[in-house]
C-alpha positions, -999 to 999 in steps of 0.1 A, spaced: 594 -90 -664 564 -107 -683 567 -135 -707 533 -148 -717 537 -186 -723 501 -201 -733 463 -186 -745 437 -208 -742 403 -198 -757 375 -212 -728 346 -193 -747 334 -170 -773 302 -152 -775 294 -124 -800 302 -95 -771 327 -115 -751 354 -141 -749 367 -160 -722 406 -172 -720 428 -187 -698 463 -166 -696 492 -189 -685 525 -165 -680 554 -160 -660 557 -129 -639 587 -118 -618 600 -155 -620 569 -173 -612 548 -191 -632 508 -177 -631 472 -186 -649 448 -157 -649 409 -156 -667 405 -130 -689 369 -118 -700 379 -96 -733 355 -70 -743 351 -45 -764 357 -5 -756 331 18 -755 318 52 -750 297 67 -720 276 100 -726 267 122 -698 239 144 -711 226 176 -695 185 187 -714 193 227 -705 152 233 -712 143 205 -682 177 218 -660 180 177 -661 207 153 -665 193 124 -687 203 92 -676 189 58 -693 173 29 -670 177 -5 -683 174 -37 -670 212 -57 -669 205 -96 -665 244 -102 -645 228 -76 -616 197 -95 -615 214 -127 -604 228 -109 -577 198 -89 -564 166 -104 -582 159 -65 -597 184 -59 -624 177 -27 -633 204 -4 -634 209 36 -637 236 42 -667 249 71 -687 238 66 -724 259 39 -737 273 19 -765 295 -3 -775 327 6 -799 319 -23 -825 316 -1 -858 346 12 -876 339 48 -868 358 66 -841 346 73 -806 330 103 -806 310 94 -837 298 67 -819 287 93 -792 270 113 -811 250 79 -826 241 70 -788 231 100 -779 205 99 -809 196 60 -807 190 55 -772 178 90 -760 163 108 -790 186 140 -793 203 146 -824 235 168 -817 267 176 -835 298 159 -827 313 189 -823 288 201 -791 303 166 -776 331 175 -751 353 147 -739 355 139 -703 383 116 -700 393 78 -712 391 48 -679 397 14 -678 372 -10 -663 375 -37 -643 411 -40 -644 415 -73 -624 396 -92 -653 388 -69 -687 404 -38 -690 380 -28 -713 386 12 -716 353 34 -715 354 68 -733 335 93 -711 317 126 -726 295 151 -718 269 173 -737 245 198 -733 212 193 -750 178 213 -752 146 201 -763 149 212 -797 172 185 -806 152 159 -793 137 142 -826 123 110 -810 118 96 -777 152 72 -775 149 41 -759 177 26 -779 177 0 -811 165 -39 -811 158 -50 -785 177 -26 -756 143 -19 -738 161 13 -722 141 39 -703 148 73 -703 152 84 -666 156 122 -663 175 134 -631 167 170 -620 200 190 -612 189 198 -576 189 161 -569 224 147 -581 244 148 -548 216 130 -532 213 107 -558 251 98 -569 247 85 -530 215 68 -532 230 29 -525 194 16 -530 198 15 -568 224 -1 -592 243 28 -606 274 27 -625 305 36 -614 311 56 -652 277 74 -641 289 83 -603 321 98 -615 307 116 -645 279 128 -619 305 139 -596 327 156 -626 291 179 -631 290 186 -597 322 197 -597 326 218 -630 291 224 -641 265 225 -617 255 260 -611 
């Protein structure tokens, strides 16, 4: 069905690489770009003490060179580059760029989804955790240089904001939002 005949390398940068796929599919020769990245992990987090979902605001140069703002409204985040597995990674997140310092095992897997399919198909990781104030140990705002805000979303405003089309939000964030809505919000 699919024979891949030739990889060409175009680019590589430390997160991504760019190749040029020639192949022959169904009979008929094809070239495709593919952007290979890394998978990674998304947290949703719910702070129980401030009834909030915490959400991290940070500014994403590729979405300023579409709309000359380039801050965007993300889960917390991160990149599976460590030999560690997933949810380890989760748990480091959840501490780096937002402050809380949880057990893995309070971390509750959402479900696994691939991203942008037509040119990565990177696969994103998706959990969830409840948090209170107690296990918040420093103010987050991520490691290096990440510059991430902490942006804290009161439960009585998700629906209106999973909607709100006049800021950047992720589509890992809108579903995880709308998986709260649907099994958590109370």
């Amino acid at each position: 069905m699919i024979k891949i005949e030739k990889i060409n390398e175009l680019c590589k940068g430390k997160f991504l690489s760019l190749k040029e796929v020639f192949f022959d599919y169904k009979g008929k020769k094809r070239r495709w770009e593919v952007c290979n990245s890394m998978d990674s992990v998304a947290i949703l987090i719910y702070d129980i003490d401030l009834e909030s979902i915490i959400l991290v605001k940070q500014f994403r140069l590729p979405v300023y060179l579409k709309n000359n703002d380039g801050y965007t409204y993300e889960l917390c985040a991160g990149l599976c580059d460590k030999d560690k597995c997933s949810l380890e990674i989760a748990r480091e997140e959840v501490l780096e760029e937002c402050g809380y310092d949880v057990p893995s095992s309070k971390i509750q897997k959402i479900t696994s989804t691939w991203a942008s399919v037509g040119t990565n198909a990177a696969n994103q990781t998706i959990y969830y955790v409840e948090v209170t104030q107690k296990e918040k140990v420093h103010n987050g705002g991520g490691i290096d240089d990440e510059d991430i805000e902490i942006f804290e979303l009161p439960k009585n405003r998700v629906k209106e904001f999973i909607f709100d089309e006049s800021k950047v939000i992720t589509p890992g964030a809108k579903f995880a939002l709308m998986w709260w809505v649907s099994e958590k919000m109370k």
